[in-house]
C-alpha positions as CSV (number, residue, x, y, z in Angstrom):
1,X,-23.8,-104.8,-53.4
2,X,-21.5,-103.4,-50.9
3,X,-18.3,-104.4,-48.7
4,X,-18.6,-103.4,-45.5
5,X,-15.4,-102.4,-44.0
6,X,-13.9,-101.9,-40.6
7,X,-10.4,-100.5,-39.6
8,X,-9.8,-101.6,-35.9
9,X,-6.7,-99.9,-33.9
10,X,-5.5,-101.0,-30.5
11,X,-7.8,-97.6,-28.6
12,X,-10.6,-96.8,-31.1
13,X,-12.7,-98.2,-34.4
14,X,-11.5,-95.8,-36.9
15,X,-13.5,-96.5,-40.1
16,X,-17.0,-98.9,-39.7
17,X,-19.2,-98.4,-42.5
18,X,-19.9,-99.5,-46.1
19,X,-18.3,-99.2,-49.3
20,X,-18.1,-100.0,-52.7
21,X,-14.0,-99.8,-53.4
22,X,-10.8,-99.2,-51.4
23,X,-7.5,-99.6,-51.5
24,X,-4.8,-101.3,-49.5
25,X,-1.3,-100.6,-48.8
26,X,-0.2,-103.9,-48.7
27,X,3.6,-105.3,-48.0
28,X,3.5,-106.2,-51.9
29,X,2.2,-102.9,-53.1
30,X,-1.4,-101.2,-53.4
31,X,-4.3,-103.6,-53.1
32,X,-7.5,-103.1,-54.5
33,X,-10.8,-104.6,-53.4
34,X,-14.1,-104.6,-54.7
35,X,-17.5,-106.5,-54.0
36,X,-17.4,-110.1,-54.4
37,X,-13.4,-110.4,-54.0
38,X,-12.0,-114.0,-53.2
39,X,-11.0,-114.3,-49.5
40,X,-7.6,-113.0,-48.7
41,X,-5.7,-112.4,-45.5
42,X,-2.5,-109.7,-46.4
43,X,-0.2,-107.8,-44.3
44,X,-0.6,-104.2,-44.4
45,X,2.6,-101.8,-44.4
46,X,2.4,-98.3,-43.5
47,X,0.7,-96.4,-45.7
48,X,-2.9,-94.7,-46.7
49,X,-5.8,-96.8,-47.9
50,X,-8.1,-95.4,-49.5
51,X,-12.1,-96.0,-49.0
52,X,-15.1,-94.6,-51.1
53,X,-18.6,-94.9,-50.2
54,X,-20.0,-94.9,-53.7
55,X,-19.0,-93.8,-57.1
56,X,-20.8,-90.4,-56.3
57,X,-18.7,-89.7,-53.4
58,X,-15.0,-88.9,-53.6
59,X,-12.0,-91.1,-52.0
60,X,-11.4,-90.9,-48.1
61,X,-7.8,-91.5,-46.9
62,X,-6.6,-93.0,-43.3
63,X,-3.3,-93.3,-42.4
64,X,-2.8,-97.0,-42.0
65,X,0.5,-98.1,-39.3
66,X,0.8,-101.5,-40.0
67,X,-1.3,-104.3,-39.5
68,X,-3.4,-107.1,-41.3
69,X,-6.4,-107.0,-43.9
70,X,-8.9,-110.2,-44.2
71,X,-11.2,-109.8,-47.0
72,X,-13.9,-112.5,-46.6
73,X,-18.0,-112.7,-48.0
74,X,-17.7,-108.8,-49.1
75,X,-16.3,-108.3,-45.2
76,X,-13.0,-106.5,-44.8
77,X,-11.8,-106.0,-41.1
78,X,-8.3,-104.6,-41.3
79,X,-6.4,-104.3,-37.5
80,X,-3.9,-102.0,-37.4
81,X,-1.4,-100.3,-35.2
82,X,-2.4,-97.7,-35.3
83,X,-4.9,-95.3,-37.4
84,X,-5.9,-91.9,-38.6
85,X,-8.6,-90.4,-40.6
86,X,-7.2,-88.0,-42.8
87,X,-9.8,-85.1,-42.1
88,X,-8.8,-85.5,-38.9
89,X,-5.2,-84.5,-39.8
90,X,-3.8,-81.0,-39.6
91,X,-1.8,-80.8,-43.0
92,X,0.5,-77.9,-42.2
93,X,1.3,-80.5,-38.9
94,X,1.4,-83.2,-41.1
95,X,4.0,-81.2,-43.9
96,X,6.4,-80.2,-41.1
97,X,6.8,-83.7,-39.0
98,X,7.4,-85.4,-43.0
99,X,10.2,-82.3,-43.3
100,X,11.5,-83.5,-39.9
101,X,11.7,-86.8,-40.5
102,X,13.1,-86.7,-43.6
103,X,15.5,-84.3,-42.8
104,X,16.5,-87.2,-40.0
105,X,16.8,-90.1,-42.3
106,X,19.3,-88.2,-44.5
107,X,21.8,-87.5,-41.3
108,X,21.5,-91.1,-40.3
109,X,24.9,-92.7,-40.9
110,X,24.6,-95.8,-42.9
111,X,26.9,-98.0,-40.4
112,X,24.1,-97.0,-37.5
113,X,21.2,-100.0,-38.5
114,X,19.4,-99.4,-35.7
115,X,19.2,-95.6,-36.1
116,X,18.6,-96.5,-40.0
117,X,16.0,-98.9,-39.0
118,X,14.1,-96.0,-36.5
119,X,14.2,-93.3,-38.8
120,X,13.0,-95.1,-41.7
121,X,9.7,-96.1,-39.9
122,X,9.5,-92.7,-38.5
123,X,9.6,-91.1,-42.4
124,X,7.4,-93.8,-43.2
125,X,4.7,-92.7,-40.6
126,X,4.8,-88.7,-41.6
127,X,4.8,-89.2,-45.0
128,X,1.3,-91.5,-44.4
129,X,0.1,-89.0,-42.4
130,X,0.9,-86.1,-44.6
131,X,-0.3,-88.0,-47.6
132,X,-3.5,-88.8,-46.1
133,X,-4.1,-85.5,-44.8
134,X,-4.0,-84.2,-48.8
135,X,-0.1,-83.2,-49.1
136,X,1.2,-84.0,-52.5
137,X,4.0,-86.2,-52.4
């Protein structure tokens, strides 16, 4: 038996097919689900989930932006912000906007929130990109 899966952004479906495993980047930490997994609704932070097929195959990443996950009757729609396969990412693109953006969340002066609070999510985005795209955190 397999889940079938759908990751569903504001412009495009992004992932719609079967599979027998991924995992989640949930606001509590990494969330694994597998066939026959109780029904859940979560909130997804930014991050990569990861998606295989079948045991034979290996994992496939996407850049997740936020969103929600509802796991229901081996059915997992996840809507997101935004989305990104990641062998549809360049990786040297991918390495240098992570550089950049954590190079601009170290000069951010800690009495600035709202800088703080733009530059964070901005790291957070490049590093899911980069990490999705097969850069080694």
């Amino acid at each position: 038996m397999t889940l079938t899966v759908r990751v569903i952004s504001p412009d495009k479906t992004v992932w719609d097919a079967a599979a027998e495993e991924l995992v989640l980047p949930s606001t509590t930490g990494q969330l694994g689900i597998l066939t026959g997994h109780a029904p859940l609704l979560t909130a997804l932070d930014i991050g990569v989930m990861r998606v295989r097929a079948n045991k034979n195959q290996a994992w496939q990443a996407i850049a997740l932006l936020g969103g929600f996950a509802e796991v229901e009757e081996n059915e997992v729609t996840i809507l997101v912000n935004g989305a990104e396969r990641g062998d549809a990412i360049n990786l040297e693109e991918a390495r240098a906007a992570y550089s950049q953006a954590e190079t601009r969340l170290s000069q951010v002066t800690p009495d600035d929130r709202q800088a703080q609070i733009q530059a964070t999510q901005a790291f957070k985005r490049a590093r899911a990109r980069f990490q999705a795209a097969g850069g080694l955190i």
